[in-house]
C-alpha distance (Angstrom), angle and dihedral (degrees) to the residues before:
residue distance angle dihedral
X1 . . .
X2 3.80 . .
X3 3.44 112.4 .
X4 3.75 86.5 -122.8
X5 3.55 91.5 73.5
X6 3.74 93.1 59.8
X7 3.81 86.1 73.4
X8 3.58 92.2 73.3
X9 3.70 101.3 32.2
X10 3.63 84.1 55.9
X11 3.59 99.5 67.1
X12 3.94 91.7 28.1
X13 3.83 85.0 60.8
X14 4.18 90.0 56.5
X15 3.63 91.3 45.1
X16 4.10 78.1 61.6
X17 3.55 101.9 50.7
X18 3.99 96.1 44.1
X19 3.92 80.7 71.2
X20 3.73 99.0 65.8
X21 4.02 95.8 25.2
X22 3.83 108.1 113.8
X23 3.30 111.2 -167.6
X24 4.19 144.1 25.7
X25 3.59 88.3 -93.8
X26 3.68 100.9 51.8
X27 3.66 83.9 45.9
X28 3.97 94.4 58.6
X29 3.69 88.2 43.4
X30 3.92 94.1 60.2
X31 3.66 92.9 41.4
X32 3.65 97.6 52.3
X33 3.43 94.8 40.4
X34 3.56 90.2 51.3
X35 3.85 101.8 48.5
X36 4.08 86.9 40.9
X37 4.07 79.2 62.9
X38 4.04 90.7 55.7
X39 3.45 97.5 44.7
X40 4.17 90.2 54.0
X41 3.88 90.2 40.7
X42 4.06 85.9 46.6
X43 4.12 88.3 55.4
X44 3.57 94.8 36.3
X45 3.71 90.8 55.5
X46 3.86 92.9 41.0
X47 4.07 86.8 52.1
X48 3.46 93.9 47.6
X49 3.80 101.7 47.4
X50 3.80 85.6 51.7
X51 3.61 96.0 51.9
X52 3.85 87.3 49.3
X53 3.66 100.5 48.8
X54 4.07 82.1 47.2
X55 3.74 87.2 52.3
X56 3.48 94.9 60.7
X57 4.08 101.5 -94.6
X58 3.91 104.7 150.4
X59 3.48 99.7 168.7
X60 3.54 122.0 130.1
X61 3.87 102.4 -114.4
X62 4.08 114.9 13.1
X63 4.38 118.5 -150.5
X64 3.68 93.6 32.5
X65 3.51 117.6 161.9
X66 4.29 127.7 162.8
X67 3.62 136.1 -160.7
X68 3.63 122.4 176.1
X69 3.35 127.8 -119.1
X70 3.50 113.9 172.1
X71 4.22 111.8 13.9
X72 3.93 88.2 -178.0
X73 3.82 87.6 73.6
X74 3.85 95.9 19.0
X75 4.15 89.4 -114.0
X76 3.59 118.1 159.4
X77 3.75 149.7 155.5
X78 3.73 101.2 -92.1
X79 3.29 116.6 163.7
X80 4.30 132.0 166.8
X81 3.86 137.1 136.3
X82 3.97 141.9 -130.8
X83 3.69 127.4 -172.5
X84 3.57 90.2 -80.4
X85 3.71 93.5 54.3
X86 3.59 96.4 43.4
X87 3.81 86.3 49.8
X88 3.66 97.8 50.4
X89 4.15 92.8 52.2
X90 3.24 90.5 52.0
X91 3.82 88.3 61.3
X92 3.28 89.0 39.6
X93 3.95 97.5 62.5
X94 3.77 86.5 35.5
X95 3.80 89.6 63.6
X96 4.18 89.8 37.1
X97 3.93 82.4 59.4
X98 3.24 110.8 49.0
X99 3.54 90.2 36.7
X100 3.80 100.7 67.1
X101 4.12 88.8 53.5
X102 3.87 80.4 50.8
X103 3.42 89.1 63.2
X104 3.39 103.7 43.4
X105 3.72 106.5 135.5
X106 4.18 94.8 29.1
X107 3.85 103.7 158.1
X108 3.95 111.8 -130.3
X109 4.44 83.3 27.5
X110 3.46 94.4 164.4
X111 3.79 98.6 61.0
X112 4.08 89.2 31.4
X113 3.77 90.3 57.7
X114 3.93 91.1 48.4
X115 3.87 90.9 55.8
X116 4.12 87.7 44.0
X117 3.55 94.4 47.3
X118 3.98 89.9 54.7
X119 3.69 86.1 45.4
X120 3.72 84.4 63.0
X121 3.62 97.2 42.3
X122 3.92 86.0 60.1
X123 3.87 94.1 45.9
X124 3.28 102.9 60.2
X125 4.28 96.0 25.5
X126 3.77 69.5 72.9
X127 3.65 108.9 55.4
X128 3.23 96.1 37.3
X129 4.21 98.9 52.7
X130 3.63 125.9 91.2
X131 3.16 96.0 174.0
X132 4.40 113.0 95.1
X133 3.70 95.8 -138.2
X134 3.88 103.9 37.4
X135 4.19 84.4 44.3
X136 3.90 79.6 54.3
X137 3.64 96.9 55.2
X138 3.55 95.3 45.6
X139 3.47 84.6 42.4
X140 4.15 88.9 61.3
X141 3.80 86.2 37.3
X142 3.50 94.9 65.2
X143 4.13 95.2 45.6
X144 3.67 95.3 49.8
X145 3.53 96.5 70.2
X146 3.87 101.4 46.9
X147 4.22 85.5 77.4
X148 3.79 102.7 59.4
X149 4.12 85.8 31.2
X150 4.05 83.0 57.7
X151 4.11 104.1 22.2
X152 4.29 87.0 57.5
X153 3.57 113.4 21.0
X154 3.90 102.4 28.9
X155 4.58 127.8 87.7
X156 3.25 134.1 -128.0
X157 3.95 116.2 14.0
X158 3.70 86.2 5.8
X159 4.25 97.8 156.0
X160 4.02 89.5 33.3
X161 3.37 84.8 57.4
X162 3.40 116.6 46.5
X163 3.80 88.8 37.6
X164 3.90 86.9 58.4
X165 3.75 89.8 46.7
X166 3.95 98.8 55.3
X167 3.91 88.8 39.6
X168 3.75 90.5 57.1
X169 3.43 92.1 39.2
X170 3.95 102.1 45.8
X171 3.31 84.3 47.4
X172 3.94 95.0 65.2
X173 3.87 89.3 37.8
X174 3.97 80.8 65.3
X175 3.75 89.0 47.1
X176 3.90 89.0 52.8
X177 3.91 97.9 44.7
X178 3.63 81.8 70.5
X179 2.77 110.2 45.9
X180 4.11 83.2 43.2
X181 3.67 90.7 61.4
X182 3.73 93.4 40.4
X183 3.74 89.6 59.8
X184 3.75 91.9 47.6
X185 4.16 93.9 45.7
X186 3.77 93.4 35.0
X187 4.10 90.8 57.8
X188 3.53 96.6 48.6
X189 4.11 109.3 -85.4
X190 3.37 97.9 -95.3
X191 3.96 107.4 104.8
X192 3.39 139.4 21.3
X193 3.73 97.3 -169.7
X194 3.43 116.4 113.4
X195 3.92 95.4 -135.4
X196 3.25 95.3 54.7
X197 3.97 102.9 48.0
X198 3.74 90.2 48.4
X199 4.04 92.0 48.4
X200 3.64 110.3 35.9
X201 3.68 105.4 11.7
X202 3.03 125.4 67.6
X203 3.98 131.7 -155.1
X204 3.95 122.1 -135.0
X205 4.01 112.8 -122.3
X206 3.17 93.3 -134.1
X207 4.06 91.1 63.9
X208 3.81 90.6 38.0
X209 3.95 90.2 62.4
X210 3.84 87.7 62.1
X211 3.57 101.8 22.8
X212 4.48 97.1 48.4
X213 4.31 88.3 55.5
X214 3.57 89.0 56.8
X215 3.49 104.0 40.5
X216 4.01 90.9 48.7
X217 3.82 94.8 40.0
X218 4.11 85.1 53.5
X219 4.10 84.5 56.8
X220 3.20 101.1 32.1
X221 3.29 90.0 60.4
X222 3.84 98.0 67.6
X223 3.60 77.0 37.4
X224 3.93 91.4 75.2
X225 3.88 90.9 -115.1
X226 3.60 113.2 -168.5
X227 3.25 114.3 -98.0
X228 4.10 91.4 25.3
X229 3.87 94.1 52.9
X230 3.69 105.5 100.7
X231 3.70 101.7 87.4
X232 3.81 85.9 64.2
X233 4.08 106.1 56.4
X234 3.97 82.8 49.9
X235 3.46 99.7 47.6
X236 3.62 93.6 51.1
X237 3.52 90.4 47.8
X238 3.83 95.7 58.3
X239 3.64 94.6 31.9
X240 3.81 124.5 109.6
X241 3.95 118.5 -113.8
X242 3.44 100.8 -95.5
X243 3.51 104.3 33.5
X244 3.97 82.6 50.0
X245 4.06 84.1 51.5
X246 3.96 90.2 61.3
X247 3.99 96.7 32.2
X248 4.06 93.0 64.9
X249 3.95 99.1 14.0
X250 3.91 94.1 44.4
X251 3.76 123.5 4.1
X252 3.91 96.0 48.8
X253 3.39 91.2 55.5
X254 3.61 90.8 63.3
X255 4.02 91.0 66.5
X256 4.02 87.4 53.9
X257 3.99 90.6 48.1
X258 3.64 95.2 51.4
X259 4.04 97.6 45.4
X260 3.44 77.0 60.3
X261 3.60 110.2 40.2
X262 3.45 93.9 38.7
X263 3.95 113.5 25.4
X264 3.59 101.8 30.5
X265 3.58 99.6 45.8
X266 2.93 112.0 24.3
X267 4.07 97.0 50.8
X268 4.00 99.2 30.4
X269 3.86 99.2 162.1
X270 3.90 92.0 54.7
X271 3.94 97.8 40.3
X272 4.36 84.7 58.5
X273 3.89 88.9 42.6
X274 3.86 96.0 46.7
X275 3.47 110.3 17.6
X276 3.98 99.7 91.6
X277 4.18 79.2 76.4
X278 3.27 93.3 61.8
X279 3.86 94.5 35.8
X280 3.42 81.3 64.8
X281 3.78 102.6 54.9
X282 3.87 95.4 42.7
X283 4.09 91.1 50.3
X284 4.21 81.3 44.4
X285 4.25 82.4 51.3
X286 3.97 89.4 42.7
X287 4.05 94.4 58.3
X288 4.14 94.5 27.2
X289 3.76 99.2 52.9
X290 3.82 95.4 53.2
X291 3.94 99.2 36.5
X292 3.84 80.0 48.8
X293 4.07 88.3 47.5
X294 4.10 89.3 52.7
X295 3.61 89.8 62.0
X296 3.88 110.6 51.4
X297 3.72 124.7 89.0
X298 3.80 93.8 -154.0
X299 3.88 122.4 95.4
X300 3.55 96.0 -141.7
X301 3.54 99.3 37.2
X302 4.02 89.8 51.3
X303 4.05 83.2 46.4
X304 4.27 87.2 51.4
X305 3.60 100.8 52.2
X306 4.00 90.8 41.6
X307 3.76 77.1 64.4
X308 3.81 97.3 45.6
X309 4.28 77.9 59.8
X310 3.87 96.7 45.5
X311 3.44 103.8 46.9
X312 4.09 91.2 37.0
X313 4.12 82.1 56.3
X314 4.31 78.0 54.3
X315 3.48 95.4 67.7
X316 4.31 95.6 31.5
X317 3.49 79.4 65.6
X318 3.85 96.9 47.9
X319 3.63 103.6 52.8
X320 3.99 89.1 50.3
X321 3.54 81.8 83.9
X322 3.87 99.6 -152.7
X323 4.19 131.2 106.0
X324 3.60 99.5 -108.4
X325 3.80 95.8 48.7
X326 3.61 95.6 39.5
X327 4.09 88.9 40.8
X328 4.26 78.6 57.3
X329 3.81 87.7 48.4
X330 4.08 89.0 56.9
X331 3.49 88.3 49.2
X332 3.97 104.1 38.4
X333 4.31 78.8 58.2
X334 3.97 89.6 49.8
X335 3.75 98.0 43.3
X336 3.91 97.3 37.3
X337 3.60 93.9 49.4
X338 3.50 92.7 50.8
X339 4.13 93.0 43.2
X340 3.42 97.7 49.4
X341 4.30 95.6 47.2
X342 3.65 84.1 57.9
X343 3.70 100.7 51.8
X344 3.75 81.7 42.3
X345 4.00 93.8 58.9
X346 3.37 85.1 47.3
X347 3.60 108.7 55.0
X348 3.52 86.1 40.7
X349 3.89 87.1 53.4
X350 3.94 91.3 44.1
X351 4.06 97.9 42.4
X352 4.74 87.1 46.2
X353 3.94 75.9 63.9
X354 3.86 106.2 31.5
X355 3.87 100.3 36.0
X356 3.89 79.6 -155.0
X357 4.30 123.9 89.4
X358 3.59 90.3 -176.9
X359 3.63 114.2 109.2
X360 4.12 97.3 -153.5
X361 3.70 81.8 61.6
X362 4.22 94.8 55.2
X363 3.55 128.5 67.4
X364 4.07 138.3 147.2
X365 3.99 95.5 26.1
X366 3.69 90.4 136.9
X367 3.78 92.5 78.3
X368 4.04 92.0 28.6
X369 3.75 97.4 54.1
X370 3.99 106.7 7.0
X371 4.18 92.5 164.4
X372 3.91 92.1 58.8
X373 3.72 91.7 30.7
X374 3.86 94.7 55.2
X375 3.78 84.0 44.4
X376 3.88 94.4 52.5
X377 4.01 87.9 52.2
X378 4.00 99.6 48.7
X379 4.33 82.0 54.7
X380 3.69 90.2 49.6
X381 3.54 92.5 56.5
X382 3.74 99.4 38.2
X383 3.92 83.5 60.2
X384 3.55 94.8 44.6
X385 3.90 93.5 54.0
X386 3.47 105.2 -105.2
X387 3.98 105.9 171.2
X388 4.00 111.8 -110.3
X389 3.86 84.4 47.5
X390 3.87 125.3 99.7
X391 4.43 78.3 -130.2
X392 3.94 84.9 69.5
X393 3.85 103.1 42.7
X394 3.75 97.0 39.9
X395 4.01 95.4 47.2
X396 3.49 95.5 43.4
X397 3.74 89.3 45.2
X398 4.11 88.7 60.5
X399 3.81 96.1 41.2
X400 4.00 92.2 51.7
X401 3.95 84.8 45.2
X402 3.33 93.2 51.0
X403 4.03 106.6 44.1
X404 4.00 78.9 61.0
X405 3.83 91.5 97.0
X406 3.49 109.2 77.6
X407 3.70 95.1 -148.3
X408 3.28 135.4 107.2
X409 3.52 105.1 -128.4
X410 3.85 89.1 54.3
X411 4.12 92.4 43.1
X412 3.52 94.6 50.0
X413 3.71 98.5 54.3
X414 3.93 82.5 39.6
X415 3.70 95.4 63.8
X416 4.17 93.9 34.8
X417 3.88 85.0 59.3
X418 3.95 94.1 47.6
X419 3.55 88.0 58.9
X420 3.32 84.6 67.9
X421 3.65 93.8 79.9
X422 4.10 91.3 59.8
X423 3.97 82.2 59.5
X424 3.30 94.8 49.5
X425 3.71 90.5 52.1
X426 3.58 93.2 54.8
X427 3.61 101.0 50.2
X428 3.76 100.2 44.7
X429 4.30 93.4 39.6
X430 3.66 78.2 56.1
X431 4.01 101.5 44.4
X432 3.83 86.1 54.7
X433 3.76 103.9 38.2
X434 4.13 81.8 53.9
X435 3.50 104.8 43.3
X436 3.59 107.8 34.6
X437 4.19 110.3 19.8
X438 3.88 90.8 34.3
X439 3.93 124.2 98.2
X440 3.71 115.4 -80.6
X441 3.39 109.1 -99.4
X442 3.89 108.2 -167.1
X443 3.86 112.7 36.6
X444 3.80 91.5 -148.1
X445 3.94 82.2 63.5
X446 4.17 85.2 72.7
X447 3.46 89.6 68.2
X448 3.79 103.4 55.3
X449 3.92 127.9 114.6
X450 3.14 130.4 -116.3
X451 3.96 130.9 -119.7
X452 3.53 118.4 -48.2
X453 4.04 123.4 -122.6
X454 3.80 83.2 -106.1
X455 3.76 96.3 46.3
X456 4.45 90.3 50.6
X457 4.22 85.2 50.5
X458 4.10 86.4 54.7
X459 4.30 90.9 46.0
X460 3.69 100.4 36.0
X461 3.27 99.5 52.5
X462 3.50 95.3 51.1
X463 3.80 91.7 41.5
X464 4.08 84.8 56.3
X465 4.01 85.2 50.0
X466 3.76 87.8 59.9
X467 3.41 105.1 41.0
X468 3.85 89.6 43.6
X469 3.89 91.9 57.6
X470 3.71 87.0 43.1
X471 3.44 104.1 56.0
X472 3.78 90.7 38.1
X473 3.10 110.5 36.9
X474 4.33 94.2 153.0
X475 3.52 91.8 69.5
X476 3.63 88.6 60.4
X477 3.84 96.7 43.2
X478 4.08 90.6 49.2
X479 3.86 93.6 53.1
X480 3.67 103.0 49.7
X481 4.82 91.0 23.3
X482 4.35 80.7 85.6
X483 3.74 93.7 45.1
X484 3.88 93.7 61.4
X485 3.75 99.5 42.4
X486 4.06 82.3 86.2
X487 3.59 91.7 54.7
X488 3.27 106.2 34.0
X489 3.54 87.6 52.7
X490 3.83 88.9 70.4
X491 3.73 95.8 62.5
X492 3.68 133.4 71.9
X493 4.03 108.5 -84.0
X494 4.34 101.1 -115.7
């Protein structure tokens, strides 16, 4: 068995135990067991991909490994990795981790960590695939979830919500089983598997001009493509913690992943034909989400539209169609996933205490709650790009990338997207001068603890995470540099 494969036998293997636990403790034992297992297959994997490329491995996607499952449609288990892979399931199980200690005292846990597991199982089904209709399925596996997760365990407008979310978001699966069978039909019927399609089969353009929209509307979607973005500041807003954690840190990231796995590469001659559309929606997301974040009063709706500009930067990035920007792309998806769990645990952490998300009604929590408060200023200035902090690498990485074109069309949006960054500035200066240097607003708010032992595991390992892609950002760039080549290869050389 490829070791691949352990990555969802892993969390099918929890989903197993959950049945016969008994009690909250049993529970907690599985789950940390279980996501302790991730996080060692995640750096064996990572070691082991390294060593191979260092051996002298060139090939495309390393571990692979197919069975077939349905030879009327050529559908099988194929699984393998690049750099980009590897990198995103080690996020992944990252996210998985420090997620469970996020959840640490979820009422009904037993039937909460069933749904989260199978969450996971989707996730990294996902990264791992390579084959179009088994990265489907996982796809579907990972969305299906996300209502119950929302609908039973989330606040506020939990079942508006997460019925608005899996609306949305079925809707763009439909969107990308089109365009799914139009890649399969429009190269021939023969293969479903990614490698192959992309190498030996090729697409006709005049398929690819229909089939490409689809396909990068149906990620784009999950994406948080402007104007289909709305189902995401709402979900996160109703969402519990953890499942919060994995929406933004884990489960966007899949829309990015596939507009690039699947639209960019594998249906080149469309993506530079039609991509300025789409250029121009993602730079509309990039400004939108964080004028949209400078406006709200609610922590975790300020947090969700920060995301709507972070992962809309993602796919900027993408459909510049050159290494650097796409490199930035990579590393916007690393760092933002990362970023955004950790404000996440935080407001989580802050509103257990509070019972309030709105800022006007927070003040003082600097000298209340310093460990969580210290913790909710290093995330604010990750996102804003302060340099030592995957924020600063990755962003500058995509505006560099992107000022490459020498046209105007590309500049323009360029330099409309940077100012993005000022926003940013403003709304998270403002977050933190509110919330923890204001005057305390509620005297019972003097009296509140600070983070639990299980609460600083969740936020200092993701704070390490950050800090470790920020102050080495090359190791980053080397493993996923190989894994573009292919791709990049398909587009004109800028």
């Amino acid at each position: 068995m490829s070791i691949l494969s352990f990555f969802v036998l892993v969390p099918v293997l929890m989903i197993l135990f959950l049945f016969i636990c008994r009690n909250m403790q049993q529970i907690r034992t599985v789950m940390i067991t279980g996501a302790s297992a991730l996080m060692v297959l995640a750096i064996t994997l990572t070691v082991m991909f390294i060593q191979e490329r260092a051996a002298g491995a060139d090939a495309e996607m390393l571990f692979t490994a197919s069975t077939v499952w349905y030879p009327s449609l050529n559908i099988a288990y194929a699984v393998g990795v690049d750099g980009i892979s590897v990198a995103m399931i080690a996020l992944s199980a990252i996210i998985v981790f420090t997620g469970v200690f996020s959840s640490w005292n979820m009422n009904m846990a037993r039937e909460y960590f069933l749904w989260y597991c199978l969450l996971s199982v989707g996730v990294f089904g996902f990264f791992i695939s390579v084959d179009l209709f088994t990265m489907f399925m996982f796809y579907e596996v990972a969305l299906i979830p996300m209502y119950l997760l929302i609908g039973l365990w989330g606040t506020g407008r939990k079942e508006y919500s997460a019925m608005k979310l899996t609306l949305m978001l079925m809707g763009g699966s439909a969107f990308l089983l089109i365009g799914i069978l139009g890649i399969y039909y429009g190269s021939g019927h023969t293969s479903m598997n990614l490698l192959e399609i992309a190498n030996n089969l090729a697409i006709p353009i005049e398929i690819q001009r229909w089939v490409f929209p689809a396909t990068f509307l149906g990620f784009g979607v999950l994406g948080a493509l402007f104007p289909f973005h709305t189902w995401s500041p709402d979900g996160h807003a109703s969402a519990p913690t953890a499942v919060s954690m994995l929406h933004a840190g884990v489960l966007m990231k899949l829309g990015g992943y596939g507009c690039f796995r699947v639209a960019m590469y594998l249906m080149p001659e469309a993506a530079q034909e039609l991509g300025w559309i789409f250029l121009i929606l993602t730079g509309i997301s990039v400004v939108y989400g964080a004028f949209s974040a400078v406006v709200q009063t609610d922590l975790k709706y300020i947090n969700a539209y920060s995301s709507v500009s972070h992962c809309g930067l993602v796919l900027f990035a993408i459909l510049m169609m050159n290494q650097t920007a796409m490199t930035g792309a990579i590393m916007q998806m690393l760092s933002h996933g990362l970023m955004t769990a950790l404000f996440f645990a935080l407001i989580g952490l802050i509103y257990g205490r509070t019972h309030t998300r709105d800022i006007r009604e927070m003040g003082g929590l600097m000298k209340i709650m310093p460990f969580a408060s210290v913790c909710y200023v290093i995330a604010g200035l990750a996102s804003l790009g302060l340099p030592g902090f995957s924020g600063f690498v990755a962003e500058m990485t995509i505006f560099v990338g992107s000022f490459q074109h020498s046209d105007t069309f590309h500049r323009v949006l360029t330099i409309a997207a940077c100012c993005s960054i000022v926003i940013t500035a403003v709304y998270i200066l403002r977050t933190v001068g509110k919330i923890l240097y204001g005057p305390v607003q509620d005297s019972h708010h003097l009296e509140l603890p600070d983070a639990a032992w299980y609460e600083k595991i969740s936020t200092l390992g993701l704070i390490i995470a950050i800090a470790a892609i920020g102050l080495y950002p090359l190791g980053i760039s080397e493993l996923i540099s190989n894994s573009l080549t292919p791709i990049i290869g398909k587009f004109a050389i800028i």
